[in-house]
C-alpha positions as CSV (number, residue, x, y, z in Angstrom):
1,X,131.3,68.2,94.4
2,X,128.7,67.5,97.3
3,X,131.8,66.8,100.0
4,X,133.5,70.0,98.6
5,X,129.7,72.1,98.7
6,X,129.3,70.8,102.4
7,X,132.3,71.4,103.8
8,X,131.7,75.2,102.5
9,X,128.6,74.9,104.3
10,X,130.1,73.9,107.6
11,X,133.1,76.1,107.6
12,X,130.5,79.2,106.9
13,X,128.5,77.9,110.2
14,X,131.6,77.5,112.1
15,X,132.8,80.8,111.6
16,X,129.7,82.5,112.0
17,X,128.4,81.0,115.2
18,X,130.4,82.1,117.9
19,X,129.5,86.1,116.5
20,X,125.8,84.5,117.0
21,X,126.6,83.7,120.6
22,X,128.4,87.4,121.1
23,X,124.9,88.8,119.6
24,X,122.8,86.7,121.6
25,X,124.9,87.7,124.6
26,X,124.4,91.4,124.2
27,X,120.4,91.0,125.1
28,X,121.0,88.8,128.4
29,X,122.9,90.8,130.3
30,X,124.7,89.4,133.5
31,X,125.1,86.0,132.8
32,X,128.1,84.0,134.9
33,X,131.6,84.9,132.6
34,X,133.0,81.5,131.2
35,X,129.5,80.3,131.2
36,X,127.0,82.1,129.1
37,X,124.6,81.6,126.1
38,X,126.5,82.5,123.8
39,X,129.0,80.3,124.5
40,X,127.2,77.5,124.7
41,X,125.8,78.5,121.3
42,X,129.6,78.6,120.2
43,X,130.6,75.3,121.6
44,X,127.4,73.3,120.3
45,X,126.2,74.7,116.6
46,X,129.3,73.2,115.2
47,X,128.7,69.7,116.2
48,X,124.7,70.4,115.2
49,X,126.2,71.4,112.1
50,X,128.3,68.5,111.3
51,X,124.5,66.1,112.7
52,X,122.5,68.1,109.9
53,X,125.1,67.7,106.7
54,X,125.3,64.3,107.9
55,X,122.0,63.6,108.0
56,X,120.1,65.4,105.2
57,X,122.9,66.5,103.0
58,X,124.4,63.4,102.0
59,X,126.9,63.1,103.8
60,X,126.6,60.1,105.7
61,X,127.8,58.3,109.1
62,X,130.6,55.9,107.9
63,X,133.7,58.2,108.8
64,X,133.0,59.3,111.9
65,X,135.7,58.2,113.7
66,X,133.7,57.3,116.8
67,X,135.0,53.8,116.7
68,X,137.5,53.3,119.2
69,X,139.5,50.9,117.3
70,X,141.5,49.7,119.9
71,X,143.2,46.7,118.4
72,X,147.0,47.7,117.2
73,X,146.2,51.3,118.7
74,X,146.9,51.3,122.7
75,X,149.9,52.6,122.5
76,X,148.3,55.6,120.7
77,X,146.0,56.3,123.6
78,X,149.2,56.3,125.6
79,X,151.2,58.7,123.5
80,X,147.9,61.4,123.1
81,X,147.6,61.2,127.1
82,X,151.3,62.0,127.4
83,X,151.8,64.0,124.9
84,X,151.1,66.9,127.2
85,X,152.1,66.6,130.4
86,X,155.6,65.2,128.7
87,X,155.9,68.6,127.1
88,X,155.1,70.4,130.0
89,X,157.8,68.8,132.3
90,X,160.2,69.1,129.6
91,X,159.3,73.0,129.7
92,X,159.1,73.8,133.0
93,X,162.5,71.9,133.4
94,X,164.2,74.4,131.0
95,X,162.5,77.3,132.3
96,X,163.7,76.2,136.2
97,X,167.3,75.8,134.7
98,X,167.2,79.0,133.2
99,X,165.7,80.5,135.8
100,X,162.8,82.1,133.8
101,X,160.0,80.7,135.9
102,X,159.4,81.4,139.3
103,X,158.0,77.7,141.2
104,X,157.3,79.4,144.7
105,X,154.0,78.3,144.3
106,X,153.7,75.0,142.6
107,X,152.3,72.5,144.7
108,X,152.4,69.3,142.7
109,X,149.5,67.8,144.6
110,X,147.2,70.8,144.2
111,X,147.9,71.0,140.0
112,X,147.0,66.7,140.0
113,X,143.9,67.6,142.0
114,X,143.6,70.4,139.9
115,X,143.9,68.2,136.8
116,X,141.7,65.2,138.3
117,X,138.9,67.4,138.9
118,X,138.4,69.0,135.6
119,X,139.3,65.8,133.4
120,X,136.1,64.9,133.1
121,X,134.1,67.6,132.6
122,X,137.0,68.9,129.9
123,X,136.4,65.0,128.4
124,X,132.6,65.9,127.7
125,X,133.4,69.2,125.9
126,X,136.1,68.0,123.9
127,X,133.8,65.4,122.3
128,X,132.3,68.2,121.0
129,X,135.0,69.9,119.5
130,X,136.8,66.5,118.3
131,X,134.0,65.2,116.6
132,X,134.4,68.1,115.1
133,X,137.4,69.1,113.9
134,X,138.4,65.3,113.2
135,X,135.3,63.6,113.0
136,X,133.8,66.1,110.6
137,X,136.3,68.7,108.7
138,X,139.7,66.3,108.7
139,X,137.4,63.1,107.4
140,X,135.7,65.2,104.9
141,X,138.7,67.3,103.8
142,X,141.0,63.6,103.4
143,X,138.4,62.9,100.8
144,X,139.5,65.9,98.8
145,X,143.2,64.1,98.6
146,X,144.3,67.6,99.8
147,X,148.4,67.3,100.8
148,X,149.3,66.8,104.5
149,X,150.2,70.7,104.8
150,X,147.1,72.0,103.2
151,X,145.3,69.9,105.4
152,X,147.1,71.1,108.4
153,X,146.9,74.6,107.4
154,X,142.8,74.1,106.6
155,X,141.4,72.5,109.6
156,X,144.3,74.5,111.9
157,X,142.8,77.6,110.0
158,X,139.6,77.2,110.9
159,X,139.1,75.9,113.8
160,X,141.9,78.6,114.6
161,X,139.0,81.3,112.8
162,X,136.1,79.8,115.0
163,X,138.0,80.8,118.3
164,X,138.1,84.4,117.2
165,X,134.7,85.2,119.1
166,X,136.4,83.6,122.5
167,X,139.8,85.3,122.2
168,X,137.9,88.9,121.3
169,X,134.8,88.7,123.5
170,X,134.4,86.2,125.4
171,X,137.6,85.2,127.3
172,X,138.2,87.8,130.3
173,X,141.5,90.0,130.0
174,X,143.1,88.4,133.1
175,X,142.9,84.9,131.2
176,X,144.8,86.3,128.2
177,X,147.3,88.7,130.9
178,X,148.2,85.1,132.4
179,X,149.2,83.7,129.4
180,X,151.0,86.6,127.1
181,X,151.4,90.3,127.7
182,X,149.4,91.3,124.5
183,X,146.4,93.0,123.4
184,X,143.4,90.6,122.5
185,X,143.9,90.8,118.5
186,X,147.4,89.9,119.0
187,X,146.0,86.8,121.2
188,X,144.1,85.7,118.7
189,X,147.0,85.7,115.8
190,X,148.8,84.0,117.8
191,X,146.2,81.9,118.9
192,X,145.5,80.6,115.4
193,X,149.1,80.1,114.5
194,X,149.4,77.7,118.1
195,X,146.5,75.9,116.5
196,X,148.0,75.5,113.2
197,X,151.1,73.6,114.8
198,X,148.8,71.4,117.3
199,X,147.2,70.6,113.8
200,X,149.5,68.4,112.9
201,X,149.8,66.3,116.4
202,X,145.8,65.8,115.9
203,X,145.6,65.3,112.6
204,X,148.7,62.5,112.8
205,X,146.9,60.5,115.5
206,X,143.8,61.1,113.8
207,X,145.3,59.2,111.1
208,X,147.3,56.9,112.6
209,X,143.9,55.4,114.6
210,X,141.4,56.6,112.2
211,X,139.2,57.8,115.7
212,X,138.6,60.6,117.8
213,X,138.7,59.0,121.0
214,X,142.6,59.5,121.2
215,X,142.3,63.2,120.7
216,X,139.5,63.6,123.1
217,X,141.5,62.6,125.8
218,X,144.8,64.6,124.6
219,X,142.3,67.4,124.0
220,X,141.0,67.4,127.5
221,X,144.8,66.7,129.1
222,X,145.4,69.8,127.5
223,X,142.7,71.9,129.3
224,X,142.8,70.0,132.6
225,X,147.1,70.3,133.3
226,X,147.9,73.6,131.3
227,X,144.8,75.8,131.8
228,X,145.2,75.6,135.7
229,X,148.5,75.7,135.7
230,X,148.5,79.1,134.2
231,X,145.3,80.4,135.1
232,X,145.5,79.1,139.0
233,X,149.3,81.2,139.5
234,X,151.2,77.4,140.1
235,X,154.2,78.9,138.2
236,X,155.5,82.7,137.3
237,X,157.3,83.4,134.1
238,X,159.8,86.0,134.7
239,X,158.7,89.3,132.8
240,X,159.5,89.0,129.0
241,X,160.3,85.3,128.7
242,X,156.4,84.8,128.4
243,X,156.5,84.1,124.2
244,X,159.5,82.1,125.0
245,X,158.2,79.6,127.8
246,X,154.1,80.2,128.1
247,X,153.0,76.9,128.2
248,X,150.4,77.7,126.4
249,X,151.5,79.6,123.0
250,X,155.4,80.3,124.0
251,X,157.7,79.6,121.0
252,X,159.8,77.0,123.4
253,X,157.0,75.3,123.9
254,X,155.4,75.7,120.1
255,X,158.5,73.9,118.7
256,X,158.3,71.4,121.0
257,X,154.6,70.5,119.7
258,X,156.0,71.4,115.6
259,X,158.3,68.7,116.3
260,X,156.2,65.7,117.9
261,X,153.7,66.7,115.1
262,X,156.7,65.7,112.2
263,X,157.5,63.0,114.1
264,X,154.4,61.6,114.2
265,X,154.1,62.1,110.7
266,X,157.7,60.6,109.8
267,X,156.2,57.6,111.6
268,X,152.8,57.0,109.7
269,X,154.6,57.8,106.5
270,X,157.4,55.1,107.4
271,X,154.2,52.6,108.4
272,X,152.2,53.2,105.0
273,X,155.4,52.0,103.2
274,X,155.9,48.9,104.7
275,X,152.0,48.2,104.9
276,X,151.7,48.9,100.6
């Protein structure tokens, strides 16, 4: 009853934070785009959240999932640091021989700078939203004995739900432009459903290792190859292939992701036979 009460309690808080940090935004006007109050407010009341249930609401620090546990688990680390650059070749192979990207532009030595400057900086935020969405809502939501597809579809949800203030306010128009022809509501639909699938890679690994630190750095892989490559204009999808090959949320690209996430879970399903 008290696990079901708090994670109420959190999800309410995630979803109504980032709005905070729109409203707080309206009275400080001119603040750097990307960068502001708000956002901050957005990207850190979650995590305060998950601190506070844990500390005076009973919920306790035993499955955090801040242990590395790297004994029996390298190769994990491996496979969530590949998982997205492996998926990204793989696409922008197809999309060469089909001839629905334009490469003019890549320069492989500017997207690895590109990548090995950001790495770090997207490392520090991500423990934020790992410890999060794993650490916090997956840990809490495996103690409900919920199926594998509810919980996909419940942390997917919301942490889909708690992006709705950046994909409506606060990410600029030329961001979303670069990434799908669509109006910012449609953005966010599909944003949700891209999160849903991702789900299950996150929630596999998360299960497989029993810690965050695995999804921290595919997490921040993610946002230090993909956002630059499509943000800095290293590649040009031909006009109307964009919800095909977008690396971000194209459907190529989606199934790819739907189908490391079922592999992943053929695997730890196959493993908890053999270890019963």
């Amino acid at each position: 009853m008290r696990t079901t009460q708090n994670i109420i309690i959190f999800i309410v808080i995630v979803l109504l934070c980032g709005w905070l940090g729109v409203l707080v935004d309206q009275f400080i006007p001119n603040q750097p785009k990307g960068n502001t109050l708000g956002m901050g407010l957005w990207l850190v009341l979650p995590l305060l959240a998950t601190i506070l249930l844990r500390t005076f609401a009973g919920d306790g620090w035993h499955d955090t999932g801040l242990a590395f546990h790297l004994k029996g688990n390298g190769k994990w680390y491996i496979v969530a640091f590949l998982i997205y650059p492996i998926t990204t070749a793989i696409l922008l192979l197809f999309s060469y021989l089909t001839g629905w990207m334009d490469f003019s532009h890549f320069n492989m030595y500017a997207v690895a700078s590109a990548f090995a400057s950001s790495f770090f900086l997207q490392f520090i935020k991500n423990i934020f939203e790992e410890s999060v969405w794993r650490g916090y809502l997956t840990s809490k939501l495996l103690q409900l004995k919920l199926n594998d597809f509810w919980l996909y579809m419940t942390v997917g949800g919301v942490w889909g739900a708690w992006h709705l203030p950046y994909f409506l306010v606060f990410l600029p128009a030329t961001d979303i432009a670069n990434v799908l022809p669509v109006n910012r509501l449609s953005f966010a639909i599909i944003g949700i459903m891209t999160m849903i699938i991702w789900t299950i890679m996150y929630t596999e690994i998360y299960l497989l290792t029993k810690s965050i630190w695995p999804l921290v750095i595919m997490h921040a892989t993610e946002d230090a190859l993909i956002n630059p490559l499509m943000l800095e204009g290293y590649i040009q999808i031909a006009q109307g292939k964009e919800f095909f090959v977008s690396p971000t949320a194209g459907i190529v690209t989606t199934l790819l992701y739907l189908g490391i996430g079922l592999l992943l879970r053929a695997y730890r399903k196959k493993r908890d036979l053999v270890l019963e």
